[in-house]
N, C-alpha and C positions, 0 to 999 in steps of 0.2 A: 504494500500500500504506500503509494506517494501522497503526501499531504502538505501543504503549503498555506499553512493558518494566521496571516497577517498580510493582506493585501486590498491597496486601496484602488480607488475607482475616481473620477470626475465629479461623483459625490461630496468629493471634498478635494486632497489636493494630487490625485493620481490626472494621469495623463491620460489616460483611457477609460472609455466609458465601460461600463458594468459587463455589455456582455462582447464587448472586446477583449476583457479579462477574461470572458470565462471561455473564447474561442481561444485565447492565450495556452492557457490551462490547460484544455486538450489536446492542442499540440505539443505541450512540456510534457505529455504524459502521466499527469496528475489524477490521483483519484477523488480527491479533496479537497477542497480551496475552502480560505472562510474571509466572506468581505467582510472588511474592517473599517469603514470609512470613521475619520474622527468627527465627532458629535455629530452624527448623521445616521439612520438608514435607510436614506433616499436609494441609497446602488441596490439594495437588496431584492426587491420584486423583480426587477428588469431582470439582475443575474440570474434570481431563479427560473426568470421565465425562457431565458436562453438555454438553461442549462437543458431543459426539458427537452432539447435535440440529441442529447448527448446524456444516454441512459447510464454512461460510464463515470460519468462523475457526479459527485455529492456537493453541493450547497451550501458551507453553515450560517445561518445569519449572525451576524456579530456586526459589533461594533467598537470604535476604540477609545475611550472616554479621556481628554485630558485634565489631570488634576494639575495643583503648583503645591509646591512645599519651599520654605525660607529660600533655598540655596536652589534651587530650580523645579522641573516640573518631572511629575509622575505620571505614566498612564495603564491606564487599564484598560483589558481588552475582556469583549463579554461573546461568549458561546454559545448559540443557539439561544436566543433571544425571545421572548415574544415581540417581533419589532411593531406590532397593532396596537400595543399597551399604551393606554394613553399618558400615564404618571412617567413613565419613561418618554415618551414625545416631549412632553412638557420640558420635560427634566435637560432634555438635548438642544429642544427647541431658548430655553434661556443660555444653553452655553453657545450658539450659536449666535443669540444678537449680541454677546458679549466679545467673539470674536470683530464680529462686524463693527462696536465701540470702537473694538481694542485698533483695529485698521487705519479707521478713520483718524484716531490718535496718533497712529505710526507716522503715518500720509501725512499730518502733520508739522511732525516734529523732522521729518527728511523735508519738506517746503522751507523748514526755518533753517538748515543747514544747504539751501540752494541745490535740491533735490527736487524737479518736479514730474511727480508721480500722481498722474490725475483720478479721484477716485471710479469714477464712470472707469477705465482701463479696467482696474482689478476686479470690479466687479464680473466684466469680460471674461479674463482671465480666468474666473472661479467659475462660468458658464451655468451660472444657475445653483453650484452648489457652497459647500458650507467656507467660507471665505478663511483661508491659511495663511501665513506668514508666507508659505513657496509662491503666492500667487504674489505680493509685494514683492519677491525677490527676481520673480519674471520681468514683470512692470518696470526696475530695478535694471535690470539685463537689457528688455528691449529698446532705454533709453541713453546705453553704454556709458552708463555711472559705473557699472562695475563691469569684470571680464566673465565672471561666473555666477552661478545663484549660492555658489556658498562661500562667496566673496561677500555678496547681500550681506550675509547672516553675520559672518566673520567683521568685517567693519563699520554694518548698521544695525540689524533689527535683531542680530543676537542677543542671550542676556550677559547686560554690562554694555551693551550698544546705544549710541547717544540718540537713534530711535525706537530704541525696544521701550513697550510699553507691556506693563503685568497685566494677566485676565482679571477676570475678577474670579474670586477665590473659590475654588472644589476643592474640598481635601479628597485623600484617598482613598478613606474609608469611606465618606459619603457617594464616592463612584462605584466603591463595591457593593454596598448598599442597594443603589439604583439599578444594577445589573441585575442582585438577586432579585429583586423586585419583580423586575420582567423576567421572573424563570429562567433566567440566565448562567454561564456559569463565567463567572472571574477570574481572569487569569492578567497576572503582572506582566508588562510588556518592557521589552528592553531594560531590564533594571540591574545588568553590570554594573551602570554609569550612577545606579543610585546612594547617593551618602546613605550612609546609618542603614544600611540595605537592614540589616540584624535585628535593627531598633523596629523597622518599619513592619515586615516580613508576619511575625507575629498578631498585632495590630490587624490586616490584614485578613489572616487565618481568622480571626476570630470572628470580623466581621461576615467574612462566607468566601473569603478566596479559596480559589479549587486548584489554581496552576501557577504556574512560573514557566516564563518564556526563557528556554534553556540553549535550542540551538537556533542562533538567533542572527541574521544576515551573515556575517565574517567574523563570527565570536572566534578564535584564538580556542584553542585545548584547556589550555591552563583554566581560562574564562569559564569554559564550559564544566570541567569539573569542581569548580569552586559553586557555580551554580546549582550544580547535579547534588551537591554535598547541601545544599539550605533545601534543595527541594525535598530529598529524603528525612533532614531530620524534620520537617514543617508536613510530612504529607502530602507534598504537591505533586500534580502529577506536571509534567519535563514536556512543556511544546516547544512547537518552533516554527519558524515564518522566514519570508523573505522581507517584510517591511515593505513589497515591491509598490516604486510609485509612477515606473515609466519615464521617470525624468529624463534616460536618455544620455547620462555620465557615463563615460568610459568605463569607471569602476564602481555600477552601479550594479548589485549583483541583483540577477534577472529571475524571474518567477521560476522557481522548481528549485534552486541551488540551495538553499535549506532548509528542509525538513524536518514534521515532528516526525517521531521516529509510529509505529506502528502499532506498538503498545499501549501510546500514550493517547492517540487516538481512539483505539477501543477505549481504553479507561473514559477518554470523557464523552464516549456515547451512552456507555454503562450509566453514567453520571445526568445522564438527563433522563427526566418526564414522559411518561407517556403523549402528555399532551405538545410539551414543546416539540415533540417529534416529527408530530403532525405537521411542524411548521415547514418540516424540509423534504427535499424530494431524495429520499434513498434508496438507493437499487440493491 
């Protein structure tokens, strides 16, 4: 079983629409894919409705919720969702106009450093969907202020960049919370990079986390076993993703290149509801 559980769509800030990903997917030879778009799951009916050509692959709806903590930001990613649930729309639908503030504030503060990034552009850019920092760092590119879009981040809208402006605040646990919510299940997304991973991890568990993102784009051996050792002693079960957003970097690693492994997979279909089941198309 190939499974590729972290990949986004034009939903938010992938480069390809939903069932592009999913015509992607079955030529990587994928059995599994789970869209993940951040605070969105507009991609999700479109992919499943593509997938419904291609009896060989599986669907999961997810979604990837970003939280912030002091020293930067957390996200969690949710498993087989009920993505109809209204308290969950709600709950997505304000961190979305918070992105859309947080832009308009960006846009700003790059105007007062003689940066002109028009907002009508990004909203272009994000083509309907949930408006990201990559879609500023386009806007950013197409106006050759910078050479690259992680140049954007790197000497503007990064954190610590003299246009970075903070969301307004999720914690982590409140995003695990809203997953369980919608019959979901939570799993920690790229969190090598997280301080106090130890302190957080726990916190976490209690609240209803199920997983930890283990083999994760280009994680390193060492990375991934240090991983593998919080997942075991916390219970979690070990996924893994490409992150893939189509952006189209040299070293941008492409849909299928890592994987949750097979085990971990079954583990979290064992791990859901009868009902959330219903939500997906399995063969």
């Amino acid at each position: 079983m190939k499974a590729d559980l972290h990949l986004h769509t034009t939903a938010s800030d992938g480069r390809l629409k939903p069932e592009e990903i999913v015509h992607l997917a079955v030529e990587a030879g994928l059995d599994v894919i789970a869209i993940t778009d951040h605070d969105t799951v507009d991609g999700i009916a479109p992919a499943l409705a593509a997938a419904e050509a291609f009896p060989s692959l599986t669907v999961i709806p997810g979604v990837e919720v970003n939280t912030d903590v002091p020293d930067g930001e957390v996200h969690v990613l949710g498993y087989f969702i009920d993505y109809t649930e209204q308290k969950l729309a709600a709950g997505l639908q304000r961190l979305r106009d918070s992105r859309q503030r947080r832009a308009q504030k960006m846009i700003a503060k790059l105007s007062s450093l003689g940066l002109d990034i028009q907002w009508q552009r990004v909203q272009e850019l994000a083509q309907g969907g949930s408006i990201c920092r990559p879609h500023i760092a386009q806007a950013l590119l197409e106006k050759g202020y910078v050479s690259t879009e992680r140049e954007a981040f790197d000497r503007y809208i990064g954190h610590g960049g003299p246009a970075h402006v903070e969301r307004e605040k999720l914690l982590p646990v409140e995003a695990v919370k809203l997953i369980v919510d919608a019959r979901g299940l939570p799993v920690l997304a790229h969190p090598a990079d997280i301080n106090d991973l130890d302190e957080l991890v726990p916190k976490l568990k209690a609240a209803g986390l199920v997983g930890i993102e283990v083999y994760y784009c280009d994680y390193a051996p060492d990375v991934i076993d240090r991983l593998l050792k919080i997942a075991g002693q916390y219970g979690l079960v070990p996924t893994g993703g490409t992150d893939y957003h189509a952006f189209g970097y040299s070293s941008e690693i492409m849909i299928g290149e890592a994987l949750a492994p097979q085990q971990s997979v079954e583990q979290l279909f064992a791990l859901v509801d009868k009902r959330s089941l219903e939500l997906i198309k399995r063969h």
